[in-house]
Backbone as CSV, one residue per row, in Angstrom:
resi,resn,N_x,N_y,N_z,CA_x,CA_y,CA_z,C_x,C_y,C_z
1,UNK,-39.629,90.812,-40.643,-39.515,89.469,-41.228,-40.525,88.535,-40.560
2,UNK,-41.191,87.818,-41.347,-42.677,86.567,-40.635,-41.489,85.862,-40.169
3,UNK,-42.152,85.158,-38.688,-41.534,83.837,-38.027,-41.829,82.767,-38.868
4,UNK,-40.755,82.094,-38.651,-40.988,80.798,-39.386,-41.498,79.558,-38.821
5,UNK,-42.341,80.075,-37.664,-43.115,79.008,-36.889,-44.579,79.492,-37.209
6,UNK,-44.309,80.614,-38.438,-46.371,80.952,-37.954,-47.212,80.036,-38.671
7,UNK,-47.115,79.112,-39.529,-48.027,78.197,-39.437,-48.229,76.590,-38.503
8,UNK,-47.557,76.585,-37.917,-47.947,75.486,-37.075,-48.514,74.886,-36.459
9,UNK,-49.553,76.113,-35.684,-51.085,75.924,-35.235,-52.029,75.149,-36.062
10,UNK,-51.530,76.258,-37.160,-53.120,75.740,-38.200,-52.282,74.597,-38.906
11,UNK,-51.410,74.275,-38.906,-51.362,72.735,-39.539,-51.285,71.634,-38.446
12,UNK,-50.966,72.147,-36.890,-51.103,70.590,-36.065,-52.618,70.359,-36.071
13,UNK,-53.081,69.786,-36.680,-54.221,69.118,-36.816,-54.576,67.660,-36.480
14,UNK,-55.392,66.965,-35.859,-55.343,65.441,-35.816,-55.411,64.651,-36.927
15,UNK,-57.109,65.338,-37.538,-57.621,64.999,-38.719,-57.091,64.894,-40.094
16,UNK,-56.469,63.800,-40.754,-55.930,64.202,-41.576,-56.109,64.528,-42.971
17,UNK,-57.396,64.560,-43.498,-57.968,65.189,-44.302,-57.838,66.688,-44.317
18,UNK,-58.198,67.286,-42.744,-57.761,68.688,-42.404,-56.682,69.250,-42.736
19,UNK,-55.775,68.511,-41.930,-54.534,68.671,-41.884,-53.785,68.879,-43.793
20,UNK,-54.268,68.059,-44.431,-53.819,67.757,-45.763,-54.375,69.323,-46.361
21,UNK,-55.827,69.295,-45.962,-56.348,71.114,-47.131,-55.843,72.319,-46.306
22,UNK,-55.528,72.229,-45.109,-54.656,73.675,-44.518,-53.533,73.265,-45.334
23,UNK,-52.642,72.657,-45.363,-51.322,72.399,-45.731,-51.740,73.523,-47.319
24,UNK,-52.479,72.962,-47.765,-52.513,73.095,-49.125,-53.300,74.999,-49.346
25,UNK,-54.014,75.491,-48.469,-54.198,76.608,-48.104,-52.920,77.392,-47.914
26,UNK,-52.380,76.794,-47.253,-50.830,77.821,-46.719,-49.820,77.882,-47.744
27,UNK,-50.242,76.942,-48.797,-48.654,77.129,-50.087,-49.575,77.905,-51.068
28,UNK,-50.693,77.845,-51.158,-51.551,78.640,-51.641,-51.444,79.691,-51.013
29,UNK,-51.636,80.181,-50.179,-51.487,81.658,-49.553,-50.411,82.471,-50.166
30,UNK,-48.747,81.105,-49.736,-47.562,81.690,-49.469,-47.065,81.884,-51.187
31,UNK,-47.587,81.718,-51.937,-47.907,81.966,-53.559,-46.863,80.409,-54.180
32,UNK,-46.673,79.337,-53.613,-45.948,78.288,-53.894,-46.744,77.682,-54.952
33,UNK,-46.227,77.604,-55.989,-47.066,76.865,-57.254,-46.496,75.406,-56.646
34,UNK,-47.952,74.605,-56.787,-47.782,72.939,-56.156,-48.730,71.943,-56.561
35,UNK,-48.323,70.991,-56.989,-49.107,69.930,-57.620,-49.414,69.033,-56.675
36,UNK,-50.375,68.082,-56.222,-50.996,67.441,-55.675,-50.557,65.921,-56.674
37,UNK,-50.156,64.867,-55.902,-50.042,63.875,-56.718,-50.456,62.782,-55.555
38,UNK,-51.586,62.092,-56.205,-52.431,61.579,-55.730,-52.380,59.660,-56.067
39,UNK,-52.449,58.646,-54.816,-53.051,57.586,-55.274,-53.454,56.956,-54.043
40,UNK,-54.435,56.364,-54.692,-55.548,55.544,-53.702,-55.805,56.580,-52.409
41,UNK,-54.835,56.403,-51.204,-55.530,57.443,-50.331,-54.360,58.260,-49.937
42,UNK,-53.113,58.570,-50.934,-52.060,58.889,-50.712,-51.665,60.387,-51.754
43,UNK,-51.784,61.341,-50.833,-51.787,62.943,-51.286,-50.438,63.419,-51.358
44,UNK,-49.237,63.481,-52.176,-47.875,64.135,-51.887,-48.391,65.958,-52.472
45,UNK,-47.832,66.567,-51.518,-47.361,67.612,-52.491,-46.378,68.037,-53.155
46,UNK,-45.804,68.353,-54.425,-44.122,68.407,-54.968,-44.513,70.260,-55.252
47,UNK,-43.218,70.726,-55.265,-43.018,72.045,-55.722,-42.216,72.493,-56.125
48,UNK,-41.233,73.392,-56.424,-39.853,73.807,-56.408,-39.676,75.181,-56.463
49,UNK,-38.465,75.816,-55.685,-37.449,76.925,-55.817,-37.509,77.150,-57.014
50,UNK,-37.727,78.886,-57.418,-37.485,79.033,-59.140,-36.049,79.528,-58.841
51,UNK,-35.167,79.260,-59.858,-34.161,79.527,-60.457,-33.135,79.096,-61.578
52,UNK,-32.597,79.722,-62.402,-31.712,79.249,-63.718,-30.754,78.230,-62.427
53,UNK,-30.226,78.458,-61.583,-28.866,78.091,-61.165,-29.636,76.530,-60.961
54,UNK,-29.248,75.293,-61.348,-29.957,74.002,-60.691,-28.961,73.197,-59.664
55,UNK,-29.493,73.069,-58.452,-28.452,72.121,-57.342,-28.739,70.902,-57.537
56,UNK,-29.619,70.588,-58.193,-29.622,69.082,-58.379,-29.964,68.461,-56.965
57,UNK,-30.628,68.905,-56.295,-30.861,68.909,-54.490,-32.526,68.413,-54.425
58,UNK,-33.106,67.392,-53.636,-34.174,67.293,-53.430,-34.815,67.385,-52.207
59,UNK,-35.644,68.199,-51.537,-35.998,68.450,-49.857,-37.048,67.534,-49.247
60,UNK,-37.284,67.097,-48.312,-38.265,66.202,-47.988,-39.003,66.404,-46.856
61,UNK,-40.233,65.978,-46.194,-40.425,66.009,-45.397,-41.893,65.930,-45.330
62,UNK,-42.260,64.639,-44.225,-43.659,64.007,-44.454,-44.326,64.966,-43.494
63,UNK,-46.140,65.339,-43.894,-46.504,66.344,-43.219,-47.921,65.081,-42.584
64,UNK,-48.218,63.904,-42.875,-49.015,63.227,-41.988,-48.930,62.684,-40.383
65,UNK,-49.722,62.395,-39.662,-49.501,62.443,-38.335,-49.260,60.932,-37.837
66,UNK,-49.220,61.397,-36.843,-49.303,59.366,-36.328,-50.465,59.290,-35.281
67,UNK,-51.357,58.572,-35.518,-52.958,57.659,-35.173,-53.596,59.407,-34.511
68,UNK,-53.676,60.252,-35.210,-54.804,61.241,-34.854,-53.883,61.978,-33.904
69,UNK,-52.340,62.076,-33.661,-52.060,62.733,-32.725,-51.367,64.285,-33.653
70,UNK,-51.484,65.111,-33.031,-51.587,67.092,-33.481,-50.467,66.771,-34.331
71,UNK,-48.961,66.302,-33.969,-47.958,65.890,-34.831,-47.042,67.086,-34.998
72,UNK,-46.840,68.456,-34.176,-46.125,69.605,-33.771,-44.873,69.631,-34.588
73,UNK,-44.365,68.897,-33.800,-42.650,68.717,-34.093,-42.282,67.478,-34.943
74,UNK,-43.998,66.590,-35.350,-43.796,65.724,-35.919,-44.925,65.238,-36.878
75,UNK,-44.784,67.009,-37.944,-43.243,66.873,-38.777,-43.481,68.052,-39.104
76,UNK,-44.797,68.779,-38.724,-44.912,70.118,-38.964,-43.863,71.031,-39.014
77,UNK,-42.737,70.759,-38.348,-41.964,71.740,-37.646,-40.783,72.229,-39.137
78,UNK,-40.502,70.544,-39.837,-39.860,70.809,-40.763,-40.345,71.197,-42.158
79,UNK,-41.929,71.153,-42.072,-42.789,71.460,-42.966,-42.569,73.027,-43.182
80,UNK,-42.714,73.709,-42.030,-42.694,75.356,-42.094,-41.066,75.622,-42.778
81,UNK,-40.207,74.816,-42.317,-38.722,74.951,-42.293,-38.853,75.118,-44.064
82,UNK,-39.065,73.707,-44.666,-38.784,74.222,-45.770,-39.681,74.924,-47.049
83,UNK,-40.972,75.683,-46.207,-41.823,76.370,-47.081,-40.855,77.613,-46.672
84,UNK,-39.917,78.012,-45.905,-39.595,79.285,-45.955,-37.823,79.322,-47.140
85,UNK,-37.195,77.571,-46.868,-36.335,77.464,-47.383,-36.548,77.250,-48.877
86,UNK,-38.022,77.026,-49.315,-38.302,77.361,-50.805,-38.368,78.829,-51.200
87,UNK,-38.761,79.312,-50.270,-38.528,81.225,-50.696,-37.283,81.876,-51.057
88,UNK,-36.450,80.872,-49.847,-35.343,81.801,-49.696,-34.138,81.423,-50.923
89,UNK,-34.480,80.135,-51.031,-33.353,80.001,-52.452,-34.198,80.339,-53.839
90,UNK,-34.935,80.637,-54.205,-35.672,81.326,-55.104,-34.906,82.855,-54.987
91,UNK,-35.064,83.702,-53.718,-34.197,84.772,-54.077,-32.772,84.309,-54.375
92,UNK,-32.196,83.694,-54.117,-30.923,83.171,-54.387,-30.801,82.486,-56.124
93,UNK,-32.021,82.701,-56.562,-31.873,82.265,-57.778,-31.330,80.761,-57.938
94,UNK,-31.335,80.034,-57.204,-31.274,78.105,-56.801,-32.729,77.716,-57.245
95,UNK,-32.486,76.877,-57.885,-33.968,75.687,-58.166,-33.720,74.185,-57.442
96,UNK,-34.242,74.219,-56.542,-34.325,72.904,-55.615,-35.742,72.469,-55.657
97,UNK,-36.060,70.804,-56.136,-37.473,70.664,-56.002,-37.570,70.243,-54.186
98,UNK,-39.394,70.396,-54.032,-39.573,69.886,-53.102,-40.831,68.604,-53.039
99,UNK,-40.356,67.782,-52.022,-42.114,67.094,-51.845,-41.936,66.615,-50.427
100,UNK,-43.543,67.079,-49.752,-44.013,66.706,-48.775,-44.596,65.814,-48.754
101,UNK,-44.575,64.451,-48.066,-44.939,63.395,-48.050,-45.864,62.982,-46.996
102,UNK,-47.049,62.376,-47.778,-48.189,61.264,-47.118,-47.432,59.920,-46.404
103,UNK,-48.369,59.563,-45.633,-48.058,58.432,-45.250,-46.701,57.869,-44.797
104,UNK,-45.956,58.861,-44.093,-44.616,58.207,-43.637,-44.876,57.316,-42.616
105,UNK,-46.352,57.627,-41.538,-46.371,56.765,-40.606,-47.189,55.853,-40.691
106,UNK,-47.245,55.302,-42.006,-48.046,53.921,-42.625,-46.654,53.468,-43.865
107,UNK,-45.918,53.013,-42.764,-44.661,52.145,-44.525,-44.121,53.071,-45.329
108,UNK,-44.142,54.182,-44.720,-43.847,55.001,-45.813,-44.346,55.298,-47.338
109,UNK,-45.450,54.946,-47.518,-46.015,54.762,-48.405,-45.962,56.024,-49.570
110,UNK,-46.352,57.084,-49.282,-45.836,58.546,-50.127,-44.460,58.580,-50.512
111,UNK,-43.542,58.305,-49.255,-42.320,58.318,-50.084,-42.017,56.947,-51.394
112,UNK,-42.820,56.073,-51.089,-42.861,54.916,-52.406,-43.396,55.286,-53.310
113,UNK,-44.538,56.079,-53.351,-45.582,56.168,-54.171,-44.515,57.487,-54.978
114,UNK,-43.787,58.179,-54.564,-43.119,59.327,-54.625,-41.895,58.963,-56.030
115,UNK,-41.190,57.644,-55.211,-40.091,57.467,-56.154,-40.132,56.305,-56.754
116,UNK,-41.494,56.065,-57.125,-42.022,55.205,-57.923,-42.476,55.756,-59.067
117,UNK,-42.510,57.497,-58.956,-43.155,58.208,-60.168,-42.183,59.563,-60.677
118,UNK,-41.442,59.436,-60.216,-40.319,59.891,-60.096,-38.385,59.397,-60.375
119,UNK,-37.854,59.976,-60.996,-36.139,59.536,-60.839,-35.488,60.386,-60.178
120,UNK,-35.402,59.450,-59.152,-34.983,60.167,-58.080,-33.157,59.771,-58.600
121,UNK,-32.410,59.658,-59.583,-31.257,59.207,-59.783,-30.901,60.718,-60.441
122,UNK,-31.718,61.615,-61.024,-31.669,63.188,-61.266,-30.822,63.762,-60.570
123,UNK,-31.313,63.295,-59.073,-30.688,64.413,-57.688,-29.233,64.151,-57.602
124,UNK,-28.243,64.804,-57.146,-27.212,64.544,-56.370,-27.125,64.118,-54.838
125,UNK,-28.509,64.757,-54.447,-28.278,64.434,-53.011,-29.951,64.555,-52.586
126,UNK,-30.415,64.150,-51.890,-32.050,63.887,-51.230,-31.886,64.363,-49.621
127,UNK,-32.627,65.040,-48.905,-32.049,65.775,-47.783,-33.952,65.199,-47.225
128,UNK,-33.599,64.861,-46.284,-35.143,64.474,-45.778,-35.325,65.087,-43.863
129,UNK,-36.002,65.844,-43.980,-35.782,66.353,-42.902,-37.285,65.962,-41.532
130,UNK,-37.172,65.519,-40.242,-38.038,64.962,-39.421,-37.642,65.641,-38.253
131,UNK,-38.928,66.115,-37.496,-38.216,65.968,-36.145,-37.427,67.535,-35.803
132,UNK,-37.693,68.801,-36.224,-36.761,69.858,-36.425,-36.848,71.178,-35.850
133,UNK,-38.087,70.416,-34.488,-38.231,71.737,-33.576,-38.568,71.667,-32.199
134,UNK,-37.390,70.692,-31.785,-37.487,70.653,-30.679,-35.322,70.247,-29.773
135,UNK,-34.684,71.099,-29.621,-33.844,70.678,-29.053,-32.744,71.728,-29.585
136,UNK,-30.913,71.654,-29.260,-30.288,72.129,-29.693,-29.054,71.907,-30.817
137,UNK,-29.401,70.589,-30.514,-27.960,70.158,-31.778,-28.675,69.362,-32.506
138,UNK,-28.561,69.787,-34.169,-28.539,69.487,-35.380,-27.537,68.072,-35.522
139,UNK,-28.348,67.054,-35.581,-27.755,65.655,-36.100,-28.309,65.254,-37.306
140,UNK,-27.233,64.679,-37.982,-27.068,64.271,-39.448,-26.773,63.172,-39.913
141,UNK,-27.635,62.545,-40.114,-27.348,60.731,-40.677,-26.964,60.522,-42.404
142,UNK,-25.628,60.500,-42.909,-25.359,60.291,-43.802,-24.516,61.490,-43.919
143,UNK,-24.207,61.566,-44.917,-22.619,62.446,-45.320,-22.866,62.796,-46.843
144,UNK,-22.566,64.291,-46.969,-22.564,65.038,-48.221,-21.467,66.196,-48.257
145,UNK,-20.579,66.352,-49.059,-19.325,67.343,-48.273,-20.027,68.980,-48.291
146,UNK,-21.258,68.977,-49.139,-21.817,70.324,-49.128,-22.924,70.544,-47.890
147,UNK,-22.914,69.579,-47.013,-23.644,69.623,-46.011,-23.016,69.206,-44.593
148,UNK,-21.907,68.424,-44.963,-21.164,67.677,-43.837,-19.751,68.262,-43.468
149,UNK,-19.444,69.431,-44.091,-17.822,70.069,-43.917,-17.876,70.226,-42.203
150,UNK,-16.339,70.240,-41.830,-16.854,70.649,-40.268,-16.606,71.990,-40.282
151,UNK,-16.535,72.777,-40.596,-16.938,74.105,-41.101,-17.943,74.680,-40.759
152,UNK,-18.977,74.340,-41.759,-20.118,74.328,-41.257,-21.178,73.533,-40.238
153,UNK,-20.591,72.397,-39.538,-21.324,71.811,-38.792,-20.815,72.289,-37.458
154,UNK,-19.348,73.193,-37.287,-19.169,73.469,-36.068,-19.843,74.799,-36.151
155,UNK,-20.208,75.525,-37.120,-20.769,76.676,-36.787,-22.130,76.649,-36.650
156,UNK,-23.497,75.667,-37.031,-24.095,75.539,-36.828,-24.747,74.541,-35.471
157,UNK,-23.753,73.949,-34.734,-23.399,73.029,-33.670,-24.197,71.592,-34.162
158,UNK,-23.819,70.773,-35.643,-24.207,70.310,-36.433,-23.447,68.888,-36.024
159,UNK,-24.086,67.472,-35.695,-23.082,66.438,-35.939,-23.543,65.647,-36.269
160,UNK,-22.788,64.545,-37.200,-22.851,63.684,-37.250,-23.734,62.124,-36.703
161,UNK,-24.218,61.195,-36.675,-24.601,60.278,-35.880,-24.793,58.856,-36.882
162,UNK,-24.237,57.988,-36.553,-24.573,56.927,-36.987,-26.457,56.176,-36.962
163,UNK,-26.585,56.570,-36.342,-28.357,56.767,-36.277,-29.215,57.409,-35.936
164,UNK,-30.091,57.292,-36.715,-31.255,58.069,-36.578,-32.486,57.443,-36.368
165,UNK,-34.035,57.405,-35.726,-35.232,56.640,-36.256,-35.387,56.884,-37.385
166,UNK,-36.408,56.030,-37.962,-36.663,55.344,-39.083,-37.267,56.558,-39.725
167,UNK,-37.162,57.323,-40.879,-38.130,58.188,-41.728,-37.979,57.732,-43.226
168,UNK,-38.723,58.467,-43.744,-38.268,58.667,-45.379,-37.216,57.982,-45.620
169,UNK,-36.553,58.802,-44.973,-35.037,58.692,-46.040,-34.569,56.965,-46.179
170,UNK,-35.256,55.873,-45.574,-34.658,54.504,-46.039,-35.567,53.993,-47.259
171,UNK,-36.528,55.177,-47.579,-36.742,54.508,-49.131,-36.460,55.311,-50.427
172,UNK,-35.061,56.689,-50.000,-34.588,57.146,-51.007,-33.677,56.430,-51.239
173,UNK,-32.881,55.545,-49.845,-31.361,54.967,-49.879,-31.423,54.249,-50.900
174,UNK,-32.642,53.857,-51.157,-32.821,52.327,-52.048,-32.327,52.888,-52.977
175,UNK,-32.261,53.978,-53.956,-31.899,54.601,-55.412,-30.578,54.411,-55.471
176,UNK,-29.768,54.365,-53.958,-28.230,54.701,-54.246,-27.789,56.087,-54.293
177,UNK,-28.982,57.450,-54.476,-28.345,58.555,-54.178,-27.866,59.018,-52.952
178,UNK,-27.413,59.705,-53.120,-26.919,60.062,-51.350,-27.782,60.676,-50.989
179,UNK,-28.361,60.418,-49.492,-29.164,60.879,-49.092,-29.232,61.394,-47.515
180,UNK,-29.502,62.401,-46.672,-29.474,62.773,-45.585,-30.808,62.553,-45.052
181,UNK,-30.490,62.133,-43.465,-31.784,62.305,-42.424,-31.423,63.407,-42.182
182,UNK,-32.287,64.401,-41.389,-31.865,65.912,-40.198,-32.636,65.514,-39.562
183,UNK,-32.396,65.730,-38.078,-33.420,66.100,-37.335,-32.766,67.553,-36.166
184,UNK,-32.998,67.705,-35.271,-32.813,68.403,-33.835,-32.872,67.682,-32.534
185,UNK,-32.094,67.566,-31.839,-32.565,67.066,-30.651,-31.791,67.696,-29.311
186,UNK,-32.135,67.715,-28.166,-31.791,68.156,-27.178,-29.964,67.698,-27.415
187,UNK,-28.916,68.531,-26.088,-27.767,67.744,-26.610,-27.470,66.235,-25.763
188,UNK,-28.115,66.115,-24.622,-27.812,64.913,-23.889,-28.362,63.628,-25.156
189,UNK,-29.425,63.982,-26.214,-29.766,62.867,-26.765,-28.969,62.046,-27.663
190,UNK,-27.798,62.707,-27.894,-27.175,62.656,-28.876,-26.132,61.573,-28.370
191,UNK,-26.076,61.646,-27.023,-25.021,60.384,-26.626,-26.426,59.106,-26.702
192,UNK,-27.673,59.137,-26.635,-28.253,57.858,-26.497,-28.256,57.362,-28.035
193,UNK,-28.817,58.573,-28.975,-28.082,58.400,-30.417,-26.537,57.516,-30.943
194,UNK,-25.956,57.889,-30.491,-24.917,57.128,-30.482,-24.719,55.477,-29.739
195,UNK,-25.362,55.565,-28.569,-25.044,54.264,-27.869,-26.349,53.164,-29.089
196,UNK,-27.311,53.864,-29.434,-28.100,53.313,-30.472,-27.749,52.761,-31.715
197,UNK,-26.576,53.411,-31.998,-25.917,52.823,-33.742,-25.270,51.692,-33.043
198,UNK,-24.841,51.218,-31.744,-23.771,50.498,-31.251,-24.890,48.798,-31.300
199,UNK,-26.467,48.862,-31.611,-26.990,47.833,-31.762,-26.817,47.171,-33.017
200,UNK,-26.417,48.188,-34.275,-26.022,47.578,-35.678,-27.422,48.382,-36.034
201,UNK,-27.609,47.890,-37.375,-28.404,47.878,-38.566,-29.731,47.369,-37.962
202,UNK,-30.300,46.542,-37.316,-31.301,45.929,-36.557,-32.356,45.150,-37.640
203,UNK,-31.035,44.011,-38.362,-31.818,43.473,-39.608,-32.237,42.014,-39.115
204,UNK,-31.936,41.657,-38.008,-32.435,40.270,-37.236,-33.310,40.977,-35.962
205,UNK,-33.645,41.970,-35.697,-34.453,42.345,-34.799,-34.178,43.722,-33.708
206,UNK,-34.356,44.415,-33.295,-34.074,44.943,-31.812,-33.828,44.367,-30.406
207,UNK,-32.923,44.323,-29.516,-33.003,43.672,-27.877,-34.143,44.614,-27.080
208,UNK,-34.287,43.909,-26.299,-35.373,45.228,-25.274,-34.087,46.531,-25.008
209,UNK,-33.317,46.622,-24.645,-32.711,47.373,-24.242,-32.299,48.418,-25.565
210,UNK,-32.401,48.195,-26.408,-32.459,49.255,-27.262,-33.704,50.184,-27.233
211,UNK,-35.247,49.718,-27.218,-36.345,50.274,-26.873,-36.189,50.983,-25.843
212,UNK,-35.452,50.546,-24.767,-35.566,51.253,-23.409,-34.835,52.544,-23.614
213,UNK,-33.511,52.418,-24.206,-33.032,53.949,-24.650,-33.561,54.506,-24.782
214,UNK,-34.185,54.310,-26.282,-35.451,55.038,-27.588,-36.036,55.759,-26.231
215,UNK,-36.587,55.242,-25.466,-37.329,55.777,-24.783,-37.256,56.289,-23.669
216,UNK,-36.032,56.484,-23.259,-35.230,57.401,-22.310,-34.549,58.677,-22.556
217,UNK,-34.852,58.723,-24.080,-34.587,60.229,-25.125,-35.419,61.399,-24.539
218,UNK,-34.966,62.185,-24.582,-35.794,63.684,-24.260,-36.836,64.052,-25.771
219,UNK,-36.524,63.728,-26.593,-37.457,64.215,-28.138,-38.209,63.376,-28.454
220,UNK,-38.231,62.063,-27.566,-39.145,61.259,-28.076,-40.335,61.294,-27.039
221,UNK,-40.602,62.436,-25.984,-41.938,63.490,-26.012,-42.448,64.238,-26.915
222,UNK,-41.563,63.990,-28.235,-42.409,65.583,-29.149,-43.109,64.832,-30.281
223,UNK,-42.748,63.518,-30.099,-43.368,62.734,-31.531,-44.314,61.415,-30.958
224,UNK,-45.189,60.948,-31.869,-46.139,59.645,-31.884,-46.920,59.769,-30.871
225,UNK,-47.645,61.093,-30.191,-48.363,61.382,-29.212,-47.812,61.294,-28.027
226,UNK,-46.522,61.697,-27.965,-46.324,61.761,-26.976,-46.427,63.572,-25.805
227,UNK,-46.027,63.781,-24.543,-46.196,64.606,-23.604,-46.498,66.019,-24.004
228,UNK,-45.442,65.979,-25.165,-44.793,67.504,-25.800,-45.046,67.335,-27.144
229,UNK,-45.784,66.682,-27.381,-46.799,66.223,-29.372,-47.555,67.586,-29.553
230,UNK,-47.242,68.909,-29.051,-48.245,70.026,-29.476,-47.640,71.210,-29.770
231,UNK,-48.210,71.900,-30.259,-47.652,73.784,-30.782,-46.477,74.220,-29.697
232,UNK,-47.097,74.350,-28.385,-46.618,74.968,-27.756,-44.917,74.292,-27.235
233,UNK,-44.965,73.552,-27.754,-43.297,72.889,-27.423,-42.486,72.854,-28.420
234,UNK,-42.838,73.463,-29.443,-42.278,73.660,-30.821,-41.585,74.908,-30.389
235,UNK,-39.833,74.853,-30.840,-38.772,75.724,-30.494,-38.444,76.703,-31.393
236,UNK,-38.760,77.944,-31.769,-38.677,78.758,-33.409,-37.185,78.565,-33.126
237,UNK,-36.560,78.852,-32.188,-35.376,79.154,-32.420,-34.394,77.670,-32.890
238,UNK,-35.096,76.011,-32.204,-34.524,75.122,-32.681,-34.606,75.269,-34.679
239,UNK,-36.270,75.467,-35.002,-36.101,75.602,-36.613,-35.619,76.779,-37.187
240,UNK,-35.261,77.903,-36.684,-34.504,78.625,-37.505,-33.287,78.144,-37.207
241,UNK,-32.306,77.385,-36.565,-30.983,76.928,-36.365,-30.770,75.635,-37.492
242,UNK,-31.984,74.906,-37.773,-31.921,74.251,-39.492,-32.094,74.961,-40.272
243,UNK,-32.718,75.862,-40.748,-33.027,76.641,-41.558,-31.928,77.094,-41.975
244,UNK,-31.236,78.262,-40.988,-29.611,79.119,-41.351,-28.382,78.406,-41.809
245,UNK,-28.870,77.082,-40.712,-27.510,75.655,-41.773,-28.136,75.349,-43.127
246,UNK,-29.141,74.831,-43.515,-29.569,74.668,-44.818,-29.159,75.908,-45.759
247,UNK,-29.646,77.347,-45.195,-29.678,77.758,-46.337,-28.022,78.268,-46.710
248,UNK,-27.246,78.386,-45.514,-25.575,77.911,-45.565,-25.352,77.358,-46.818
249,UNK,-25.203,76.331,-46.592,-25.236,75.004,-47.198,-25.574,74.969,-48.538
250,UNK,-26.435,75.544,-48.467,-27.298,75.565,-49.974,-26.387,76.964,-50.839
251,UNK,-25.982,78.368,-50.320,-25.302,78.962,-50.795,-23.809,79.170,-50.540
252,UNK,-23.026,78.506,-50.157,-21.856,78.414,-49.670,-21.534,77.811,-51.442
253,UNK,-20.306,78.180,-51.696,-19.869,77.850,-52.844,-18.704,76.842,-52.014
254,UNK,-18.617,75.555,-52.708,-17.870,74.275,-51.767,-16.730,74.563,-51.481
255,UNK,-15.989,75.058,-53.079,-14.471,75.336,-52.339,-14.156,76.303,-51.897
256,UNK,-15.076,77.747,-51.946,-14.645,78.169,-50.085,-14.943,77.773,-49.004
257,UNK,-15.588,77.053,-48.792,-15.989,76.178,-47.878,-14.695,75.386,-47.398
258,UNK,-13.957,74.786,-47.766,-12.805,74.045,-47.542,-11.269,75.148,-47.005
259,UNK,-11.202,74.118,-45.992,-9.934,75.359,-45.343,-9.205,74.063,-45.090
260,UNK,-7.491,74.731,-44.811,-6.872,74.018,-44.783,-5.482,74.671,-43.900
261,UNK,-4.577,74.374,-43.382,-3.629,75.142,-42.814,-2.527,75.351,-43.523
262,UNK,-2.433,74.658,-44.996,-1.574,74.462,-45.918,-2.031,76.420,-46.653
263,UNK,-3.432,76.649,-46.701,-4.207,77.615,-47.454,-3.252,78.780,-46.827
264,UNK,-3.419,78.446,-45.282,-3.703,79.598,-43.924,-1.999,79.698,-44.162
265,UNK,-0.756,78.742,-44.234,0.306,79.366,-44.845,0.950,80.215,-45.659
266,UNK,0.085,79.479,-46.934,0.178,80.031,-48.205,-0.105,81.608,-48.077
267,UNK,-1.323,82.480,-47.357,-1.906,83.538,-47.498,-1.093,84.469,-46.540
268,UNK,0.136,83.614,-45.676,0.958,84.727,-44.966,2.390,84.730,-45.901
């Protein structure tokens, strides 16, 4: 079986012109039929899972860098994640579209340009994934019961968090579909995660002391040029631990998914 870290080299790139025609080399390689949707200086790629069965599911994940830095774990990491999670629900006979997005670290601009040309009100659910190869516990901003059972989040060591940094996903919220952040992060980060939702919404501003957290995180070396911004700190085993929950998730039929002790009676 190929690792699902083997393109990461050739896509941490600074350059992002580069970076944009490897990307587009490797779905080409990996036989991914993909359209290029283009404006002014803003390149998305969209694709999709073939299959009759439709989840009504949309995958995300921006593959541009921030100011010339390699960009590893940020966002490459979830880039590979779901060129392998387009394979794998294709054998599963699932049709999930995908698009990789320009410009998340300029305004998000791809993801505007994205669901500006697009109805994104189609989906049931928008899954935007950042950040997905570096650490051990799977945190989840927003709630979907086909993604959020504790079922599956205790078997994947999956939780919850009232916040996340800023990606994509606050210009799918705008549609009203439901929509998920993912990322990975070490497990100590997950309590600064938490003490972080305790600032609110941050619609009158940030205190310094929220920055100082942000930046007392262990994962916030793997992104915006920071220490651990390169190949070699990229965890296969953190992205195959999203990967095996996604593709869970994605084939788990819901109501076995649901347990109950009322069930666990009934069956003695």
């Amino acid at each position: 079986m190929h690792k699902i870290i083997r393109h990461i080299e050739e896509l941490s790139l600074r350059d992002l012109s580069q970076r944009r025609e490897s990307l587009s080399n490797i779905l080409s390689s990996e036989g991914i039929i993909f359209s290029r949707e283009s404006e002014n200086r803003i390149t998305n790629f969209t694709f999709s899972s073939k299959g009759n069965n439709s989840s009504g599911f949309l995958f995300s994940a921006h593959y541009d860098n921030y100011r010339d830095s390699l960009g590893a774990n940020d966002n490459m990491s979830s880039v590979c994640i779901l060129i392998d999670l387009c394979h794998a629900l294709t054998g599963e006979n699932i049709h999930a579209d995908f698009v990789f997005t320009d410009g998340e670290e300029d305004g998000h601009s791809g993801a505007k340009f994205y669901a500006g040309t697009h109805n994104l009100k189609e989906y049931s659910c928008i899954i935007n994934l950042d950040l997905c190869g570096y650490g051990d516990v799977i945190v989840i901003h927003g709630k979907h019961k086909r993604f959020t059972s504790r079922i599956l989040m205790k078997k994947h060591n999956a939780e919850t968090v009232k916040y996340l940094p800023e990606s994509d996903d606050v210009i799918y919220r705008k549609s009203h579909v439901p929509t998920l952040s993912i990322s990975v992060v070490p497990k100590w980060d997950v309590q600064y995660l938490r003490a972080l939702a305790s600032f609110g919404e941050g619609i009158l501003g940030r205190p310094p002391e929220f920055y100082m957290i942000l930046s007392d995180m262990e994962v916030t070396q793997t992104f915006h040029n920071g220490s651990k911004d390169s190949p070699e700190f990229v965890d296969e085993l953190a992205m195959k631990r999203v990967y095996d929950y996604l593709i869970e998730a994605m084939t788990t039929n819901e109501t076995q998914s649901k347990f109950s002790f009322m069930n666990l009676f009934r069956r003695g």
